[in-house]
C-alpha positions as MATLAB code, in Angstrom:
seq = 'XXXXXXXXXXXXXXXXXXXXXXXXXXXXXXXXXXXXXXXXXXXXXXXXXXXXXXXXXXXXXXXXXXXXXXXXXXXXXXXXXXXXXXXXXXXXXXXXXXXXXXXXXXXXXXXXXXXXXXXXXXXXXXXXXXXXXXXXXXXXXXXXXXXXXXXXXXXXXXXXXXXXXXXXX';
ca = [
     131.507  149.574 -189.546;
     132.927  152.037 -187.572;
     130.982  153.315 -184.357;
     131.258  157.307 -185.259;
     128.906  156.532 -188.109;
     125.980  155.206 -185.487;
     126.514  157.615 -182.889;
     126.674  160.643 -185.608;
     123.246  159.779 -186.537;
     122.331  159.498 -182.872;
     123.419  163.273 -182.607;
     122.120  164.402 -185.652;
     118.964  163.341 -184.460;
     118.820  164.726 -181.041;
     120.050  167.968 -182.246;
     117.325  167.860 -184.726;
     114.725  166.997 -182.263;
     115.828  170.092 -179.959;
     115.649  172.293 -182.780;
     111.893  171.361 -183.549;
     110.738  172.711 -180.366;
     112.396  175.766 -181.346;
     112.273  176.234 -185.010;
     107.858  175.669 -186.266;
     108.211  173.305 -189.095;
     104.826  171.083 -188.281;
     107.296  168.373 -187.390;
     109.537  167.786 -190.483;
     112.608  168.089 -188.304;
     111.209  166.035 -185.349;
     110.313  163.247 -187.544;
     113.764  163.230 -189.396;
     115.550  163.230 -185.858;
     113.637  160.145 -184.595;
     114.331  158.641 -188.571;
     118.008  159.357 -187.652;
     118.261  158.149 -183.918;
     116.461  154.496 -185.114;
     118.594  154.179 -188.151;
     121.565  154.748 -185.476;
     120.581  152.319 -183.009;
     119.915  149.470 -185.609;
     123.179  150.223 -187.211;
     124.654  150.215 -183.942;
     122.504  146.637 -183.079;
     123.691  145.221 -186.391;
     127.344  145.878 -186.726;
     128.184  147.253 -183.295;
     126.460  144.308 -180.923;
     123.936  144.240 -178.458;
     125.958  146.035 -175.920;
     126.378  148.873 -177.862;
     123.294  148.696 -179.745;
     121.548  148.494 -175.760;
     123.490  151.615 -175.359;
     121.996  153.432 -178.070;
     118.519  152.269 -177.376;
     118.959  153.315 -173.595;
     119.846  156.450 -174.206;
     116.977  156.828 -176.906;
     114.294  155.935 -174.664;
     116.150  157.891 -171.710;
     117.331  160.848 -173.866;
     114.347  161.597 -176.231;
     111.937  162.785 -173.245;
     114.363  164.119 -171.393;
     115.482  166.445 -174.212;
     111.779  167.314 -174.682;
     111.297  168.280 -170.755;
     114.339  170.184 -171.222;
     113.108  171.663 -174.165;
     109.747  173.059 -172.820;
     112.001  174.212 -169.816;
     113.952  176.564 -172.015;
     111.494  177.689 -174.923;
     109.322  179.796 -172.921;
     112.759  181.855 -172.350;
     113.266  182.028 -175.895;
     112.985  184.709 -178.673;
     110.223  182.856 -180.156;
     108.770  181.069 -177.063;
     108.552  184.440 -175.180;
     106.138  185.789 -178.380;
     104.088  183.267 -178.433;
     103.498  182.296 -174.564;
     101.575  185.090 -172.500;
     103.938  186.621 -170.074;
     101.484  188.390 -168.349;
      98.490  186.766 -166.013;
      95.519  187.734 -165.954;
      93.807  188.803 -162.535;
      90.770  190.611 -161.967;
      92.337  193.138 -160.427;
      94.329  194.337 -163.217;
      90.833  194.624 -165.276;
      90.467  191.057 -166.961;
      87.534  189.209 -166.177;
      84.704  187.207 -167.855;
      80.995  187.325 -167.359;
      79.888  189.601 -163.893;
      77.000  188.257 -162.800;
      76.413  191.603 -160.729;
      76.788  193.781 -164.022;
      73.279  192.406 -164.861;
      71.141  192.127 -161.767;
      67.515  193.648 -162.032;
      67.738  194.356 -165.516;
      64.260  191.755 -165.916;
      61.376  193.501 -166.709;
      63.134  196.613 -167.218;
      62.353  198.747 -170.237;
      64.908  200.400 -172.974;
      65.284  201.751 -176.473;
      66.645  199.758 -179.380;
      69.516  201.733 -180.690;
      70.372  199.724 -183.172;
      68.053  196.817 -185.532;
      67.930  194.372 -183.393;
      68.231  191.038 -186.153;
      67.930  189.162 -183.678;
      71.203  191.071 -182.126;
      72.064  194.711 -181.542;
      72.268  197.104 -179.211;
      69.783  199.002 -176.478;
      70.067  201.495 -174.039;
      68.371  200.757 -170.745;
      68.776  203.245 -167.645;
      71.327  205.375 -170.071;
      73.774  202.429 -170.771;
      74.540  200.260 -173.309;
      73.898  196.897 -173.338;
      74.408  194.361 -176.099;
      70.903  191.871 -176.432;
      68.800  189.527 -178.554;
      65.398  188.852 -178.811;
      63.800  186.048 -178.877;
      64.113  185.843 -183.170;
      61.576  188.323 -184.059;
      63.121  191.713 -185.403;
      62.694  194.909 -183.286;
      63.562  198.436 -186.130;
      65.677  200.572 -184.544;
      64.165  203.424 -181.572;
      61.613  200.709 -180.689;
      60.719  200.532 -177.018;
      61.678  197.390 -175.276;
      61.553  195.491 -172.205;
      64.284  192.114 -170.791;
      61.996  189.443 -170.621;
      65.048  186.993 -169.411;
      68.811  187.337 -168.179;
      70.770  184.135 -168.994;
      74.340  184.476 -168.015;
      75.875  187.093 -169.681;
      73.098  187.009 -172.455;
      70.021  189.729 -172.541;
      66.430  188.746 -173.953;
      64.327  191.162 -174.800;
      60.677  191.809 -176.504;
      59.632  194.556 -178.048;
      56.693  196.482 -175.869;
      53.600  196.737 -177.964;
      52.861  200.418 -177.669;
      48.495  200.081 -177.876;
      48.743  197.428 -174.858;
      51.278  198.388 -172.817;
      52.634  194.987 -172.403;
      55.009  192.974 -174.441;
      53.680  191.326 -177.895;
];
């Protein structure tokens, strides 16, 4: 056996594994490179020697993560990898944040209007803005007075205010 037969299945499959990381095909073309690059190197092993077949396996073990590395290297450059990797990072200065503690400080035991059902979700307006809530399960109808019995996080309990007590039911 000639050695060009070994060492073009040894191409064939690194190309193929450098095209998965670029081409999405849930690792059809990955798994057919590796196929290719063992089929090489125990073609090689077999009618080539253990010199060459060494060779081959070297440059397997040596090659295969180094043409990953390489791989993630250059894909985030990429017409695909730059559409599906965020470009942009995201600081609180440019407006992205997650929960502000300080967005809902003293809001316990204050006391709003339900402006939408609250099942047990919704919307209520307390000291004219908006605030998304829950209650504790019950339903409160819509226009209902209520008052934040606890602030967990970003998350807003309230009760509905029974109107003949005064106090929460």
């Amino acid at each position: 056996m000639d050695l060009w037969i070994p060492l073009l299945l040894f191409v064939i499959g690194f190309i193929a594994l450098f095209l998965e990381l670029f081409i999405p095909a849930v690792g059809i073309i990955g798994a057919v490179g590796i196929i290719c690059m063992i089929i090489g190197t125990v073609l090689a092993y077999n009618h080539l020697g253990r010199i060459i077949g060494s060779i081959f396996l070297t440059g397997t073990l040596i090659g295969t993560p180094a043409m990953v590395v390489i791989g993630l290297k250059v894909f985030p450059k990429t017409f695909v990898g730059k559409r599906l990797i965020l470009g942009d990072s995201q600081e609180r200065d440019t407006g992205f944040t997650s929960y502000n503690g300080e967005k809902y400080e003293g809001l316990t035991d204050k006391e709003g209007i339900a402006l939408t059902t609250l099942r047990p979700s919704g919307m209520v307006r307390i000291d004219n803005k908006k605030f998304s809530v829950v209650t504790g399960g019950e339903m409160i109808s819509k226009d209902e007075k209520v008052r934040v019995i606890k602030v967990e996080g970003s998350r807003i309990i309230v009760r509905k205010i029974n109107p003949y007590k005064g106090s929460t039911s």
